[in-house]
MMTF fields as JSON, N, C-alpha, C and O atoms, coordinates in Angstrom:
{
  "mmtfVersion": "1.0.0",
  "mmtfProducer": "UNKNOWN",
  "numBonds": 267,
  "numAtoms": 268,
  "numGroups": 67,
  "numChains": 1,
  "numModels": 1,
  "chainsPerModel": [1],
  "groupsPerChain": [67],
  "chainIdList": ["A"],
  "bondAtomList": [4, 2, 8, 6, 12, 10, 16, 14, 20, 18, 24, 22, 28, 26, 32, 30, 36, 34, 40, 38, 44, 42, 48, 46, 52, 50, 56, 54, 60, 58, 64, 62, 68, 66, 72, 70, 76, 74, 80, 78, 84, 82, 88, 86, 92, 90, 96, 94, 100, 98, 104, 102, 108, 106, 112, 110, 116, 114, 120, 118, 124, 122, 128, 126, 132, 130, 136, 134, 140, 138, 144, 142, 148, 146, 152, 150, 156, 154, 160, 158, 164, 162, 168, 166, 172, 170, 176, 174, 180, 178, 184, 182, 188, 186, 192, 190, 196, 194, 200, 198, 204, 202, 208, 206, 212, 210, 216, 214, 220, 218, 224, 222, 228, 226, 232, 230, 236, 234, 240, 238, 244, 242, 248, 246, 252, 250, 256, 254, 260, 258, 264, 262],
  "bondOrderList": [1, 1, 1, 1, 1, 1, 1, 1, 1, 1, 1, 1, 1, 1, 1, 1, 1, 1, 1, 1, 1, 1, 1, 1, 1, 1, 1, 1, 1, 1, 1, 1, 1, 1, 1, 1, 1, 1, 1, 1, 1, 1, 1, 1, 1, 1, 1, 1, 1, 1, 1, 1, 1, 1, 1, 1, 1, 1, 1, 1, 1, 1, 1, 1, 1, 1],
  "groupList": [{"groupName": "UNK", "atomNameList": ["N", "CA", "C", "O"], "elementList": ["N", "C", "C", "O"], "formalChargeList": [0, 0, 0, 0], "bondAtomList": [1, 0, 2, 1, 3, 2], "bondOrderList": [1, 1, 2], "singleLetterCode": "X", "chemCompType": "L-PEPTIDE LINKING"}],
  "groupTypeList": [0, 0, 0, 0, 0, 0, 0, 0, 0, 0, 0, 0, 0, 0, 0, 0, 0, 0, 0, 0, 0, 0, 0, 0, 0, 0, 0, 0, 0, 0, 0, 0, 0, 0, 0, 0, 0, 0, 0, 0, 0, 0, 0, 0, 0, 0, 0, 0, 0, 0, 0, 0, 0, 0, 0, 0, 0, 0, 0, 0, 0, 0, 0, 0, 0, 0, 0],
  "groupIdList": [1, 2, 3, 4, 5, 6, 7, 8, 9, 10, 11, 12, 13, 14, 15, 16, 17, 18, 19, 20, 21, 22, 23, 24, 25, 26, 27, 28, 29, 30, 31, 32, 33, 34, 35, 36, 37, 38, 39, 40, 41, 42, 43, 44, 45, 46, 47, 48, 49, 50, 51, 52, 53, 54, 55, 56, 57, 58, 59, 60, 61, 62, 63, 64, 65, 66, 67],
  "secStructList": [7, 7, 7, 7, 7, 7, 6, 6, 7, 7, 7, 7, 7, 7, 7, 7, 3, 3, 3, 7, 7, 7, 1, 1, 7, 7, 7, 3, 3, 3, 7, 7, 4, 4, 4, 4, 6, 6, 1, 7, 7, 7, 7, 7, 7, 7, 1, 7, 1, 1, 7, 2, 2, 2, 2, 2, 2, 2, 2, 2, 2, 2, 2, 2, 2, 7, 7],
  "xCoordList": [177.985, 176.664, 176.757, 177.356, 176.187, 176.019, 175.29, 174.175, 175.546, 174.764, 173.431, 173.237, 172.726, 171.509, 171.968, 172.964, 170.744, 171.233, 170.65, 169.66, 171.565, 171.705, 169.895, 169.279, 169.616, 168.339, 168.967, 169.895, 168.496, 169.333, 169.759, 169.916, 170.317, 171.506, 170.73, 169.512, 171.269, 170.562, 170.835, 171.812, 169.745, 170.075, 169.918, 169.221, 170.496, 170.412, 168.27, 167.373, 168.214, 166.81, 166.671, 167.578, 165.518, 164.456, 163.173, 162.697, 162.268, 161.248, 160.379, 160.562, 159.501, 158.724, 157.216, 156.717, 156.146, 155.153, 154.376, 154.742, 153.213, 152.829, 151.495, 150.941, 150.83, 149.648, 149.336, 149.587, 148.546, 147.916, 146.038, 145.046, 146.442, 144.605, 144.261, 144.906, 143.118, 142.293, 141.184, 140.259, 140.983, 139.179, 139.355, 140.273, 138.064, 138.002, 138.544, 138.359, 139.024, 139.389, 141.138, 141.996, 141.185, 143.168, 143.44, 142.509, 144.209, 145.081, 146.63, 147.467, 146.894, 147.903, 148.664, 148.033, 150.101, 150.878, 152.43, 152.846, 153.183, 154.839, 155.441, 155.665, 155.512, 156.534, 157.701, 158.134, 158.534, 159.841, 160.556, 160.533, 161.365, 161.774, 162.098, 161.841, 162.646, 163.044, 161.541, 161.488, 160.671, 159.324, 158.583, 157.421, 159.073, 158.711, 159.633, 159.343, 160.838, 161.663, 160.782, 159.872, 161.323, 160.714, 159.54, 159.156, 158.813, 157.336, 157.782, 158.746, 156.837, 157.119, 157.274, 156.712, 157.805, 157.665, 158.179, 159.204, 157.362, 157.182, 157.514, 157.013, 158.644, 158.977, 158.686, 159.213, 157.476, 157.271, 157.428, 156.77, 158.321, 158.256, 157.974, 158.698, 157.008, 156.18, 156.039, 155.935, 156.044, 155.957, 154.925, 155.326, 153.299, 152.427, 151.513, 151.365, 150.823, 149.773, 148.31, 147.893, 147.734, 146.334, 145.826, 144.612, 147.173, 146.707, 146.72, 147.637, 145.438, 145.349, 146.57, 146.371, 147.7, 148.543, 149.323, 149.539, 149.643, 150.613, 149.295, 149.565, 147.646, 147.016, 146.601, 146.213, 146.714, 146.505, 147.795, 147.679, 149.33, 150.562, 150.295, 150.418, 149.799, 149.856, 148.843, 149.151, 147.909, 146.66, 147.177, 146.996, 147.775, 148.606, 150.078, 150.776, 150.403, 151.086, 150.537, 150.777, 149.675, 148.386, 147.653, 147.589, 147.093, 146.767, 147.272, 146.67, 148.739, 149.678, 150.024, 150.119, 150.203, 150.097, 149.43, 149.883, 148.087, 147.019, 146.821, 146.371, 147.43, 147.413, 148.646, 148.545],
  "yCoordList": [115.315, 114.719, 113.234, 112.929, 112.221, 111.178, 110.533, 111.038, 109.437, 108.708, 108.413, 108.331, 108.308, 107.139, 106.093, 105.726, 105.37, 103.929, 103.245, 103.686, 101.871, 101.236, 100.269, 100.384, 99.737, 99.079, 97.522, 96.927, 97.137, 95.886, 96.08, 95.209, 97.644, 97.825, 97.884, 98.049, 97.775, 97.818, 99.432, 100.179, 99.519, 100.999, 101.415, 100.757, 102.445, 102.11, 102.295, 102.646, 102.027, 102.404, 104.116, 104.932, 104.363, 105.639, 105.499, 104.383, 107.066, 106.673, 107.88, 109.09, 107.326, 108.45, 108.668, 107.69, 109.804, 109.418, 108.62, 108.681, 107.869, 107.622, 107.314, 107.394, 106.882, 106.216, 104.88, 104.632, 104.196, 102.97, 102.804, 102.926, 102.372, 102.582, 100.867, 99.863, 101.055, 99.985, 100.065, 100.316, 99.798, 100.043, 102.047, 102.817, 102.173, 103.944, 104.372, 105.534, 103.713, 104.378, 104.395, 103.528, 105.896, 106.188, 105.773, 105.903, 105.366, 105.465, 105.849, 105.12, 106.981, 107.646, 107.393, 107.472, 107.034, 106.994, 106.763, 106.841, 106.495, 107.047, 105.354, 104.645, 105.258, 103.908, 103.695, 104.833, 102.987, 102.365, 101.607, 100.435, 101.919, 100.723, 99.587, 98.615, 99.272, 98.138, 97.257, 96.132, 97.799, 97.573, 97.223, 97.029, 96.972, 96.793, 95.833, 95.321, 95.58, 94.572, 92.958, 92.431, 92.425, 91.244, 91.377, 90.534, 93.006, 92.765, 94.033, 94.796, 93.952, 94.656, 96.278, 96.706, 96.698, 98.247, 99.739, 99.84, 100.384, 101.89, 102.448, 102.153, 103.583, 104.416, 105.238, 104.982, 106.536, 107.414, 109.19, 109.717, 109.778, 111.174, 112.011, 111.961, 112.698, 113.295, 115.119, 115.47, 115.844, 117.233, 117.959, 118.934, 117.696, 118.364, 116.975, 115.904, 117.78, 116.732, 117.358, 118.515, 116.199, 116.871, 116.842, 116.742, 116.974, 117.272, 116.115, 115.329, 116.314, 115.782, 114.395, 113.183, 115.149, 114.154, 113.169, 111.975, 113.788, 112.798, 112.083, 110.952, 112.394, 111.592, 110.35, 109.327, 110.502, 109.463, 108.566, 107.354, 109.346, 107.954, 107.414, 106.19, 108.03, 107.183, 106.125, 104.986, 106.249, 105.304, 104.121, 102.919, 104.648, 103.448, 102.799, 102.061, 103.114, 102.043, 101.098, 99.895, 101.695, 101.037, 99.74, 98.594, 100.31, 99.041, 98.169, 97.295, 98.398, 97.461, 96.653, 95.428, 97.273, 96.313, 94.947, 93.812, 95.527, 94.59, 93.161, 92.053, 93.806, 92.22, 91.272, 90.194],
  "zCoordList": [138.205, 138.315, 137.973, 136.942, 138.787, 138.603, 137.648, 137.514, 136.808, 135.29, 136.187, 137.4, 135.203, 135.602, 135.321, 134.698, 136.093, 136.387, 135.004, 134.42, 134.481, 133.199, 133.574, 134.633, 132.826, 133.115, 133.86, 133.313, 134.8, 135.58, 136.343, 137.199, 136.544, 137.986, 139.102, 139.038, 140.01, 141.348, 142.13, 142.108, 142.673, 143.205, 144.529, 145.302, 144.878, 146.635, 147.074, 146.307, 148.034, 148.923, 148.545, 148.705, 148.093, 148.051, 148.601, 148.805, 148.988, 149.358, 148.281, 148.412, 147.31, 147.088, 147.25, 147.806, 146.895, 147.036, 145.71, 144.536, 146.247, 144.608, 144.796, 145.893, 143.536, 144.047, 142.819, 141.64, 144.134, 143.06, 142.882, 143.601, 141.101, 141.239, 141.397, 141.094, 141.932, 142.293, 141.923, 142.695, 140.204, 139.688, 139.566, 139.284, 139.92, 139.876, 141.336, 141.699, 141.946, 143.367, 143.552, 143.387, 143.995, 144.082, 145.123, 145.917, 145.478, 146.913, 146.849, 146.316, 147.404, 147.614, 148.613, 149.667, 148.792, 149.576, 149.231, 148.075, 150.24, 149.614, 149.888, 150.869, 148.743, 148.749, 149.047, 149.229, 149.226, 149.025, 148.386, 148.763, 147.316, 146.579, 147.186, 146.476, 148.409, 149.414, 149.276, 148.779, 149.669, 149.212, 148.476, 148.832, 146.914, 145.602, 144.913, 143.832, 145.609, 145.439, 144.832, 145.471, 143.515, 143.248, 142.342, 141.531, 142.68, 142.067, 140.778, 140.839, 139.76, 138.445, 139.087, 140.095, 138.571, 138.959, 137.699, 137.024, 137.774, 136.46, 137.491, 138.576, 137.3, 137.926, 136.477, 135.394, 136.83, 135.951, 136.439, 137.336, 135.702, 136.145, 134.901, 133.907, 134.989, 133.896, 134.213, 135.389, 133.458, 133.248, 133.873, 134.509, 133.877, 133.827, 134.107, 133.519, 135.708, 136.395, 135.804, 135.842, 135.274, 134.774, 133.942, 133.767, 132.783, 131.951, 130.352, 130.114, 129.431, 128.923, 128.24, 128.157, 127.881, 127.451, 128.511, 128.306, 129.498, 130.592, 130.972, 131.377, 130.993, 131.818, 131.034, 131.599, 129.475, 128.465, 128.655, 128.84, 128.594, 128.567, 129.778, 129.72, 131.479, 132.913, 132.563, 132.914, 132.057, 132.003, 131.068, 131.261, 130.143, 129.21, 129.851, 129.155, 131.052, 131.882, 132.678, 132.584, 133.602, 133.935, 133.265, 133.709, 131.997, 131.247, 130.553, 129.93, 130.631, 129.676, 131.147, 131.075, 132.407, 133.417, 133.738, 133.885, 133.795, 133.752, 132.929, 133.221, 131.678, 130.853, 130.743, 130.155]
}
């Protein structure tokens, strides 16, 4: 099995789905890292959609974004 990647390394092209909020409104769709190149980017993979605790840490990436 292959390491994860060190923080800095470069990694080949992926495509996943994701979404971005805009105010109270989602928009869902599947990105590309080729795509995100240059601009800040959270790659987050979390346990359990829904629910109270993962939806409190996603919202606290979100707003540490913003400022």
């Amino acid at each position: 099995m292959a390491s994860a990647p060190a923080i800095g390394d470069i990694v080949g092209d992926f495509c996943l789905p994701g979404v971005r909020l805009d105010g109270e409104t989602v928009h869902r769709r599947d990105y590309t890292l080729c795509e995100q190149r240059g601009k800040l980017l959270v790659l987050v993979f979390y346990p359990g959609d829904d629910t109270p605790v993962c939806s409190a840490q996603l919202c606290s990436y979100s707003d540490g974004l913003a400022g």
